[in-house]
C-alpha positions in Angstrom: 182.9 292.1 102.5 181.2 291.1 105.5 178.1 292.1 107.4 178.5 292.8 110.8 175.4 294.7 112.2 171.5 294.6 110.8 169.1 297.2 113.2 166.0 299.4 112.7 168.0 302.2 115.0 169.4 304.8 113.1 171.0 306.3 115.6 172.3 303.1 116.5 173.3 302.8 112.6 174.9 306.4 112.7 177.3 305.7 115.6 178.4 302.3 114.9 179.5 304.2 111.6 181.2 307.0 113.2 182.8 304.8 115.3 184.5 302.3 112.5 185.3 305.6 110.2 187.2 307.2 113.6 189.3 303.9 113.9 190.0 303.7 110.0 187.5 301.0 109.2 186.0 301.2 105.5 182.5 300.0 105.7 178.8 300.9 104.2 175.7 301.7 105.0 172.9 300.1 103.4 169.0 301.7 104.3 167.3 298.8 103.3 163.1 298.8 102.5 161.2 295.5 102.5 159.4 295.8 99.2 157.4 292.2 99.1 153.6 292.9 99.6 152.8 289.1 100.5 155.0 289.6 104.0 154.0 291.0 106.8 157.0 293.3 107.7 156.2 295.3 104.4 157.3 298.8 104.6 159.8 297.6 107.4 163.8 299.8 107.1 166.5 297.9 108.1 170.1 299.5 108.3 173.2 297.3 107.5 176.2 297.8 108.1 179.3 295.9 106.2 183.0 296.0 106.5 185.0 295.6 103.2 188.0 294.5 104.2 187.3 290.7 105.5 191.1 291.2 107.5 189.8 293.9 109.8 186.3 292.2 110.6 187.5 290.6 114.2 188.3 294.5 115.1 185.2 296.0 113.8 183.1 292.8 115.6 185.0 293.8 119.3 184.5 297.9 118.7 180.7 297.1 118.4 181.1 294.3 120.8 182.3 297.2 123.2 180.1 300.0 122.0 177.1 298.0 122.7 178.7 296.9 126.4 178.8 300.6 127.3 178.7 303.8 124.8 180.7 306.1 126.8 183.9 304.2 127.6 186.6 305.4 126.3 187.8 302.1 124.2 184.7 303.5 121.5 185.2 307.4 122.1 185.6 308.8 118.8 187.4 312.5 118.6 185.2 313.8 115.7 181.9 312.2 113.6 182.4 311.8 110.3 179.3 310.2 109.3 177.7 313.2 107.8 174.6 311.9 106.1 171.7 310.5 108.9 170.8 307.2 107.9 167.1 308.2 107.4 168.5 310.3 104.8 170.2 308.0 102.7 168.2 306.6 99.4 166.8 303.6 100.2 167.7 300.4 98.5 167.0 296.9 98.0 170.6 295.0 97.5 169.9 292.1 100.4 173.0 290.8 99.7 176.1 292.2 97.9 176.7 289.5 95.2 180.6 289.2 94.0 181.4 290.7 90.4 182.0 287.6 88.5 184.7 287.9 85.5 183.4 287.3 82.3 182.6 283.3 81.9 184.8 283.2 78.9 187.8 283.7 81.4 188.7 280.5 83.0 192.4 280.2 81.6 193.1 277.7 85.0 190.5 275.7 84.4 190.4 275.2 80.9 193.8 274.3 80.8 193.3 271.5 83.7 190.6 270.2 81.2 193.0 270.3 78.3 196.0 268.9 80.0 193.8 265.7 80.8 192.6 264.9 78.0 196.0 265.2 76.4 197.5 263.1 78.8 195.0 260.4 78.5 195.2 260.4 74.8 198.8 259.7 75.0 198.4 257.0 77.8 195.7 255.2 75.6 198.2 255.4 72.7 201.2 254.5 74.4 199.9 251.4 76.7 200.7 248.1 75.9 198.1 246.1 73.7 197.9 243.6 76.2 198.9 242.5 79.9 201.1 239.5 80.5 199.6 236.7 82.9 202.1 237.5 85.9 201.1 236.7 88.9 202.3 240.1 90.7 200.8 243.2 91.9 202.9 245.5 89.6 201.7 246.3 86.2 203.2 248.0 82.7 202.9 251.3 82.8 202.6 253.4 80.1 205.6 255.7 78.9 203.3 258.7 80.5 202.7 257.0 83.5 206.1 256.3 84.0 207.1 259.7 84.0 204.1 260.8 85.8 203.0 258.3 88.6 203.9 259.3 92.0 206.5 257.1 92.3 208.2 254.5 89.8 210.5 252.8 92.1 213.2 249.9 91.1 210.7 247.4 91.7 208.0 248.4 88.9 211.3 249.2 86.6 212.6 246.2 86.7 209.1 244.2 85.7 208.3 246.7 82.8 211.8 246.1 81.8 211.4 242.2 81.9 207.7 242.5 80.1 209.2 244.9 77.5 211.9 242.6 76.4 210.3 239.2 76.8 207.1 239.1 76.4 205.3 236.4 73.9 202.4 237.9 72.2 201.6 234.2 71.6 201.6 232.6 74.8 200.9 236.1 76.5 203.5 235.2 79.1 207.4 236.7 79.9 209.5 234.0 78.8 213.1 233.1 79.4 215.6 235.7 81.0 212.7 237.7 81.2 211.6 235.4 84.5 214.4 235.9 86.4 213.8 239.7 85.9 210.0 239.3 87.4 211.5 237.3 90.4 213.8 239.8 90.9 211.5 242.7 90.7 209.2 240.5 93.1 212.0 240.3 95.7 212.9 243.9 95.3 211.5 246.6 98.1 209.0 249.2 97.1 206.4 251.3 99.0 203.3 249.6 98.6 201.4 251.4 101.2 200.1 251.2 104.4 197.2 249.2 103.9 198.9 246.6 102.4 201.8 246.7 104.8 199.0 246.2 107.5 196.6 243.4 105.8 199.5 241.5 104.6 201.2 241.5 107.3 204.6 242.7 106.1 205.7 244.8 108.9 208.5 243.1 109.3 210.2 244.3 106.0 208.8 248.2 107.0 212.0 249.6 108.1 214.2 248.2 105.0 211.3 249.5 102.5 212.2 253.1 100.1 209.5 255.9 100.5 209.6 258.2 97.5 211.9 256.8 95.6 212.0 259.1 92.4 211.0 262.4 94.6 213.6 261.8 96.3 215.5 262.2 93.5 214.5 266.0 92.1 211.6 264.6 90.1 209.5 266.7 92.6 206.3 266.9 89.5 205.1 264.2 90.9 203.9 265.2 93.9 201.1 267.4 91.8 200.8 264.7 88.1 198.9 261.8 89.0 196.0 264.2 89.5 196.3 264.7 85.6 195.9 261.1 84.8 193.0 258.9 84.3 192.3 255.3 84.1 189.5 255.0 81.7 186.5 256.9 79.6 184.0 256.9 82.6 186.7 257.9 84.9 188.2 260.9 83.0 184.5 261.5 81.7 183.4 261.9 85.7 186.3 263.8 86.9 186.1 266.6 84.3 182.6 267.2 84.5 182.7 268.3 88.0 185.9 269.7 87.7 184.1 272.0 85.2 181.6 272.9 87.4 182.9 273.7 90.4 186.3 275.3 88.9 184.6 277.6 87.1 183.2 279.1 89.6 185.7 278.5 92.2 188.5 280.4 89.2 185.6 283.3 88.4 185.6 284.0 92.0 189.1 283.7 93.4 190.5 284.8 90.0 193.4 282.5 88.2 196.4 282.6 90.5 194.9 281.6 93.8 192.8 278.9 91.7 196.0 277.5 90.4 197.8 277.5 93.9 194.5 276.0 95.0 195.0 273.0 92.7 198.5 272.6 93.6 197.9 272.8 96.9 194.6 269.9 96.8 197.0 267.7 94.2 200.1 267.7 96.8 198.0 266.9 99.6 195.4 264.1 98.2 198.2 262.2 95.8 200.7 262.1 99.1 198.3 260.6 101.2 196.9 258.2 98.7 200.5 256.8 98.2 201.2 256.6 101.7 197.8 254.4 101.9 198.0 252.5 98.9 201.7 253.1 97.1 202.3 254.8 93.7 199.9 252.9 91.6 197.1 255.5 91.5 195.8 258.5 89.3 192.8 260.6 88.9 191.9 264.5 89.4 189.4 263.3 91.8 191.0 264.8 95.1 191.1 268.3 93.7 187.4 268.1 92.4 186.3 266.5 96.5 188.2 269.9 97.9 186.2 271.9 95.6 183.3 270.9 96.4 184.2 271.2 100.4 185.9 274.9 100.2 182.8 275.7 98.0 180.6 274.3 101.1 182.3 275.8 103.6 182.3 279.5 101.6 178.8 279.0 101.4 178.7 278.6 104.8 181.1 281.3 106.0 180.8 284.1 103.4 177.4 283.6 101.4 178.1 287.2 99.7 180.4 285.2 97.7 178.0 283.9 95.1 178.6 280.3 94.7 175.7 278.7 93.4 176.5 274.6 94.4 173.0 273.6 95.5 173.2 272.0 99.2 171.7 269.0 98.2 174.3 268.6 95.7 177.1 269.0 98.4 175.6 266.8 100.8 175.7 264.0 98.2 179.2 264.5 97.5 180.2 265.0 101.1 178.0 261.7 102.1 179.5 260.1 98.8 182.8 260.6 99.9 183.0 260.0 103.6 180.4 257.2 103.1 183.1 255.1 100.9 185.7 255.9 103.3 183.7 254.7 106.3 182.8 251.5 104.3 186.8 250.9 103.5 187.5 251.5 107.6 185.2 248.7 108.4 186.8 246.5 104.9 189.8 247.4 106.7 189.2 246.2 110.4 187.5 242.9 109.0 190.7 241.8 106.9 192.4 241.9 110.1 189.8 239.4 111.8 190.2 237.2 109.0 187.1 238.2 107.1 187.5 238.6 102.7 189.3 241.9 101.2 186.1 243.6 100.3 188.2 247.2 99.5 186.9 249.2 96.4 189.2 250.3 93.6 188.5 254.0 94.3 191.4 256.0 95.7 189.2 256.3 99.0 192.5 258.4 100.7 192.7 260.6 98.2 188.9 262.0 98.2 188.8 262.5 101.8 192.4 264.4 102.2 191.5 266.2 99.3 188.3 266.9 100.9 189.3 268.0 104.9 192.2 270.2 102.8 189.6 271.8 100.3 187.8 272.6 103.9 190.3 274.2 105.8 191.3 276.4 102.4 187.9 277.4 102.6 188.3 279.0 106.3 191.5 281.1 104.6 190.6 284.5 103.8 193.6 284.4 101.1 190.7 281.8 98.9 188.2 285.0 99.6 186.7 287.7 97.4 188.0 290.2 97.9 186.1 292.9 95.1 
């Protein structure tokens, strides 16, 4: 629902309303009464008009673009008035803006399940990891049996070093010993995306061509486009994530109702985890894209349809929004000094990932498909 008109004319009020009701357009009337003695347009009426259906609004906006141009053409005549009630006449009330009928709070299947599905996973990675980490100088690691079905990617490369740690490591020495070497030089030697940052810094251009993208998409195991957003690196991480997850699903799911949330999270997962590998490689996880494109489609329905109801305090989304972009400004100027020779200053964070999840959480939030729609 949109408001279109606001005007102390009720004649004005009468015939904007015949007009939209001759073409078809369901709308209200709302004789609204300022009611606060401490302002000085006490006692003032307003009349305001709103369209319900947010898909016909660009019509309604041109026939009282057109109307107000000139009141006899024929592009506004209207056959018969069917506005039969004066606006005077209707009972005057105080709803300044229509607020969206949430669900009951109890009903955020989407979101609760996200929650769930995280901790779960991180449970299991905890359990599953390896008790320690061999000293190999590489920039591959052991995954654990999660991550290795869930990563992004988990190309030959990182195979072949888990398979070498797995089978020769010395708990003693905490070193690969034996056969197991030749497997680490080998997986060394062997090609694997390791983004383009890395391709850049470290110069390796020269072996871009021969290098596999997408190595186990590209084989059906298409889940991992969306996983990595379910998987967390550490207490403070997963602890982070969740909580504003929480807060900004719930009322993003109470809103838009389970299904659009749910294609909503697909949709932020797909975009901020492919990105983030193409900057960085596969060896990333966190929900933390989703929860920056909630808090930007949250901002921007704030901005474009405040009837909606979502409470996220501006100061709130200005931090995030500054938080985000401000990281990702400090990693472009990390970036460009690395090529001048200056130290690798680059932060852990999966900078690529917050702000594509964050310009994608904006445009869903220009889609009337993510609106209330009653």
């Amino acid at each position: 629902m949109r408001l279109l008109e606001e005007t102390k004319d009720p004649d004005l009020a009468k015939a904007l309303s015949d007009l939209l009701n001759d073409r078809k357009i369901e709308h209200k009337v709302e004789h609204v009464v300022n009611t606060n003695w401490g302002d000085d347009k006490y006692g003032d009426a307003v009349y305001k008009l709103w369209v319900i259906d947010e898909d016909l609004v660009d019509r309604a906006e041109e026939l009282i673009r057109l109307y107000k141009e000139n009141p006899d053409s024929d592009a506004v005549r209207i056959k018969r008035p069917r506005f039969q009630k004066k606006p005077e006449d209707l009972e005057p009330a105080i709803p300044l803006e229509p607020e969206a009928p949430r669900i009951e709070s109890g009903s955020i299947p989407v979101t609760r399940f996200v929650i769930i599905l995280c901790i779960f996973l991180f449970l299991l990675q905890n359990m599953a990891n390896p008790l320690s980490r061999p000293a190999v100088n590489s920039n591959l690691y052991v995954p654990s049996i999660v991550e290795q079905e869930l990563l992004f990617d988990y190309p030959e490369a990182a195979q072949t070093f888990t398979s070498a740690v797995e089978a020769y490591y010395d708990p003693k020495t905490e070193t690969v010993t034996g056969a197991g070497q030749a497997l680490i030089a080998k997986a060394k030697t062997t090609p694997y995306w390791d983004g383009f940052y890395d391709t850049v810094v470290l110069g390796k251009m020269d072996t871009y061509e021969e290098t596999p993208w997408f190595e186990k998409i590209s084989q059906g195991e298409f889940w991992r486009l969306i996983t990595p957003a379910f998987l967390h690196g550490g207490i403070l991480h997963i602890l982070f994530n969740l909580l504003w997850f929480w807060m900004l699903g719930k009322e993003i799911e109470k809103t838009i109702g389970l299904a659009k949330t749910a294609i909503m999270i697909v949709i932020l997962a797909v975009a901020s985890n492919t990105c983030q590998y193409l900057m960085t490689g596969f060896q990333f996880l966190g929900l933390s894209g989703v929860v920056a494109g909630y808090a930007m489609f949250i901002g921007e329905r704030q901005r474009v349809a405040p009837w909606e109801g979502y409470t996220l305090q501006r100061s709130v989304y200005y931090f995030l929004f500054f938080y985000i972009f401000g990281i990702a400004a400090f990693q472009a100027i990390v970036f460009l000094g690395t090529l001048i020779g200056l130290p690798n200053w680059s932060t852990p964070l999966a900078n690529t990932a917050h702000v594509a999840g964050a310009i994608m959480g904006f445009i869903l939030g220009r889609l009337n498909f993510f609106a209330w729609k009653g």
